[in-house]
C-alpha positions as a printed NumPy array, in Angstrom:
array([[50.629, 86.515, 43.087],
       [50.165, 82.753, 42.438],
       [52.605, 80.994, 40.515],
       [52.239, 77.591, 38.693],
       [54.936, 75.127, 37.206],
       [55.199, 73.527, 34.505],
       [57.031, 70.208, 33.74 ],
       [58.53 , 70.525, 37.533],
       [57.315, 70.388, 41.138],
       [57.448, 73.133, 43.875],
       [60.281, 71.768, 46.267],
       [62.695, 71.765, 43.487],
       [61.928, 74.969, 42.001],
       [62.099, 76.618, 45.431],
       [65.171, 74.974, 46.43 ],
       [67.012, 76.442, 43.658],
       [65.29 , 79.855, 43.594],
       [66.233, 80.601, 47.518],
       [69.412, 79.078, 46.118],
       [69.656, 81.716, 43.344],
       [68.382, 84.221, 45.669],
       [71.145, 83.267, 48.46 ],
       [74.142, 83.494, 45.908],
       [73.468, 86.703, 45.226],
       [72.836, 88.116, 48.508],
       [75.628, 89.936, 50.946],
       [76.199, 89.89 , 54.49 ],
       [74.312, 92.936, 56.336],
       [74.759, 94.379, 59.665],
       [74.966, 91.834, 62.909],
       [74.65 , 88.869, 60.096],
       [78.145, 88.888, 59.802],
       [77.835, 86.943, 63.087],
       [76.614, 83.57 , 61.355],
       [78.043, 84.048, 58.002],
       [79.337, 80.747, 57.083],
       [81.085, 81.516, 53.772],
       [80.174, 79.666, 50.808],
       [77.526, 76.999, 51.332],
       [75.823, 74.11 , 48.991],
       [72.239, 74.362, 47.94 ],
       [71.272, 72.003, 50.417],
       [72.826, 73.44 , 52.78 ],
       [70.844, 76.953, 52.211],
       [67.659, 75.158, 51.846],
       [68.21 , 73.266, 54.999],
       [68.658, 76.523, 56.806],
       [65.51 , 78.291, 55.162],
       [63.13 , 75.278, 55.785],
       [63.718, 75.111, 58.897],
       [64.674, 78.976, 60.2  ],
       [68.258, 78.305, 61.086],
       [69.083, 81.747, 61.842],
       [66.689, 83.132, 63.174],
       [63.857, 80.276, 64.565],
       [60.375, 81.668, 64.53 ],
       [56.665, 80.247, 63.758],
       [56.892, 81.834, 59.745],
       [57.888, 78.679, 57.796],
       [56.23 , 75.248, 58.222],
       [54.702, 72.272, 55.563],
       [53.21 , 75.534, 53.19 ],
       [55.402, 78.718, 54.009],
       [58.899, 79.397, 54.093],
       [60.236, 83.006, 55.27 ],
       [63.718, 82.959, 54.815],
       [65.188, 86.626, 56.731],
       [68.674, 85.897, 57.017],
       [70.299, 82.928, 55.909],
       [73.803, 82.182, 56.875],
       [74.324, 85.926, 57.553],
       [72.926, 87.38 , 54.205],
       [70.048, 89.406, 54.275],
       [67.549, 88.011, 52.037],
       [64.05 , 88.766, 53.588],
       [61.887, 86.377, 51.067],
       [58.731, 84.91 , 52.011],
       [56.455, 81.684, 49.98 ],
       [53.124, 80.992, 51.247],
       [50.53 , 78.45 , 50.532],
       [52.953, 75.997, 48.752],
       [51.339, 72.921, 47.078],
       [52.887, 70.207, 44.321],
       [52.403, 72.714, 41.39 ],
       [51.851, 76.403, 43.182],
       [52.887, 78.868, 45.595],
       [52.365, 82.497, 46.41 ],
       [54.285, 85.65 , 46.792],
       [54.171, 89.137, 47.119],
       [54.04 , 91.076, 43.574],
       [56.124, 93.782, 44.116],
       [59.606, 95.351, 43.407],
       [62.366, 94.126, 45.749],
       [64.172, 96.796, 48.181],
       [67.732, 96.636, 47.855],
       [67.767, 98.28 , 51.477],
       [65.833, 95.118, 52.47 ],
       [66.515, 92.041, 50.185],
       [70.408, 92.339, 49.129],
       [69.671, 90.029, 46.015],
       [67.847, 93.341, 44.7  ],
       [70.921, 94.818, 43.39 ],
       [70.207, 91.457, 40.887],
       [66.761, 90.817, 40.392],
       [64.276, 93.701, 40.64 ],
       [60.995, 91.731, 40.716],
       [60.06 , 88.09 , 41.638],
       [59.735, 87.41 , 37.883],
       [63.819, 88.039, 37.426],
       [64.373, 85.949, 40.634],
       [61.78 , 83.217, 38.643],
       [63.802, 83.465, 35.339],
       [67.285, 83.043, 36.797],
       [66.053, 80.111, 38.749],
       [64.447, 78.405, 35.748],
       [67.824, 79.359, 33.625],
       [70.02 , 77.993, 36.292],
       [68.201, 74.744, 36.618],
       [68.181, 74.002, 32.437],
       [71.803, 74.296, 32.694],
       [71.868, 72.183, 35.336],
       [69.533, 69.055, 35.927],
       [66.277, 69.566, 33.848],
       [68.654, 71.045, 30.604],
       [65.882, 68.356, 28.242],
       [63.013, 69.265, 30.01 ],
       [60.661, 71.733, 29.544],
       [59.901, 73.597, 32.416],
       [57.949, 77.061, 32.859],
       [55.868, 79.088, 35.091],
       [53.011, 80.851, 34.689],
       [51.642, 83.95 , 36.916],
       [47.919, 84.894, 38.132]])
């Protein structure tokens, strides 16, 4: 699916959705090797733009893959990322697989959370959206 922002650009957004994502993820299997604890959202975006657990050719300037970050199982891919747009898989997440699933079942819930989180936060007199296609 391609998704489009409104009234914020793409770094942001994704920051605080992998973010989102992150905090409600839980250590899996040999991950308990690297988990780290509680971390900032810069530090989990540091480690998903630039594969700190597990290096490998998947991210780069328009994709991010982010497997396991800081030990938690999070298997969450964005392709093709421009200023206002990125792509992802529409589908229903595996709890087996992405450990934020017991949370959000769909990207949408993952999108919603994000946008909640960041009106509370930093953009709380700003209108900001998406839109799916």
């Amino acid at each position: 699916m391609q998704v489009t922002l409104k009234g914020i650009k793409t770094e942001p957004f994704l920051k605080r959705m992998f973010f989102v994502a992150w905090n409600n993820s839980s250590v899996r299997g040999l991950g308990m090797l690297q988990d780290r604890g509680e971390m900032t959202e810069e530090q989990v975006w540091e480690n998903v733009s630039n594969m700190g657990d597990y290096p490998g050719d998947h991210s780069g300037p328009d994709n991010l893959n982010a497997d396991y970050v800081f030990g938690r199982m999070m298997k969450l891919s964005v392709r093709d990322i421009k200023k206002k747009t990125f792509s992802m898989r529409d589908e229903n997440f595996d709890s087996s697989y992405q450990s934020f699933a017991r949370r959000f079942k769909n990207a949408r819930e993952l999108f919603d959370a994000t946008l909640i989180s960041m009106k509370n936060d930093t953009y709380n007199d700003k209108e900001i959206n998406y839109e799916i296609s």
